[in-house]
PATORLO-512824 format. One line per 2 residues: for each residue x, y, z of C-alpha. Coordinates in nm, 2 decimals. Each point is the difference from the previous one (the first is absolute). Last residue first. Layout:
BEGIN
X,Y,Z | ... .
This chain:
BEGIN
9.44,7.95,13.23 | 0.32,-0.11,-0.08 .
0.29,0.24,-0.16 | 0.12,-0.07,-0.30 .
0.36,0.02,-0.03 | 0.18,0.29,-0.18 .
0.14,-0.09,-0.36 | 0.30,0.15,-0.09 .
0.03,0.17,-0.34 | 0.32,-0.19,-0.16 .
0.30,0.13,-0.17 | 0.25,-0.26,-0.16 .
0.33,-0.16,0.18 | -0.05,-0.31,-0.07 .
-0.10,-0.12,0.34 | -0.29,0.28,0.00 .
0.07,0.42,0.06 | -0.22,0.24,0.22 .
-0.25,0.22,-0.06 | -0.27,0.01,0.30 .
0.09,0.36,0.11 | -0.06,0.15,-0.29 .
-0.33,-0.12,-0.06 | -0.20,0.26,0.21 .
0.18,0.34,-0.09 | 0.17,-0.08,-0.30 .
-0.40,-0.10,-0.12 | -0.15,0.34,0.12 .
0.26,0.18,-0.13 | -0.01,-0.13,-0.35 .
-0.39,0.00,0.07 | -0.02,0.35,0.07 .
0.25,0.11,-0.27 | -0.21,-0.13,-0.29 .
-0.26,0.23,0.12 | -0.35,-0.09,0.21 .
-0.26,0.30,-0.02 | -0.26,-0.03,0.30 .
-0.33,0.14,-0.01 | -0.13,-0.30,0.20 .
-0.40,-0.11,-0.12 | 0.08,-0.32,-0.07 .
-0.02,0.04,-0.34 | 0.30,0.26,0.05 .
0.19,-0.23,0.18 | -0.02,-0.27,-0.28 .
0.09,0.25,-0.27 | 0.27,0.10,0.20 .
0.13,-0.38,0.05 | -0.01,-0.06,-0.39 .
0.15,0.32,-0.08 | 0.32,-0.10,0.24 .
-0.02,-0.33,-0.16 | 0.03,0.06,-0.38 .
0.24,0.27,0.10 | 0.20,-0.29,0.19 .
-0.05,-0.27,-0.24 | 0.12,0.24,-0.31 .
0.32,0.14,0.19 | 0.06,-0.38,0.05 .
-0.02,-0.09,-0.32 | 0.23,0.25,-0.14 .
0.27,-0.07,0.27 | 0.03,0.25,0.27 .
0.32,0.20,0.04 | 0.04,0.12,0.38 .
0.06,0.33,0.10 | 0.11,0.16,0.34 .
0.31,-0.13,0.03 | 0.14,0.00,0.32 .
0.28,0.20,0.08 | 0.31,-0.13,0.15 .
0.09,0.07,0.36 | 0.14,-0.34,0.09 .
C-alpha cells in the first residue's frame, strides 16, 4: 500500500469563501488582542483535520457524521 497521497484537495466556492472569511476574521481578532499572529487558510484546514478527524464516522444509512464527545460533569 505504497500509494501517494494527494496533497490537494478541491474546495467548493463557498467553502474557499468561509474559510478566507474566517482565517481574516481570527487574525484580526488576534491582532486586537494584542497577538501579532497571521492565521492562513492552511492553519485552520490543518487545525480542523487535526482535531475533528478522529470523530468522523458514518450513521445507520451509511452517511458521514461528526461524533459528538460526551460532556464531562463538573
Amino acid at each position: 500500500m505504497s500509494e501517494a497521497i494527494k496533497a490537494t484537495i478541491r474546495l467548493k466556492k463557498q467553502e474557499a469563501i468561509e474559510l478566507k472569511d474566517k482565517a481574516y476574521a481570527l487574525t484580526r481578532k488576534a491582532i486586537m488582542n494584542g497577538k501579532h499572529i497571521v492565521y492562513t487558510e492552511s492553519d485552520l484546514v490543518h487545525f480542523a483535520i487535526e482535531k475533528t478527524l478522529k470523530n468522523i464516522d458514518l450513521n445507520d444509512l451509511g452517511e458521514l457524521v461528526i461524533k459528538q464527545e460526551p460532556k464531562k460533569n463538573t
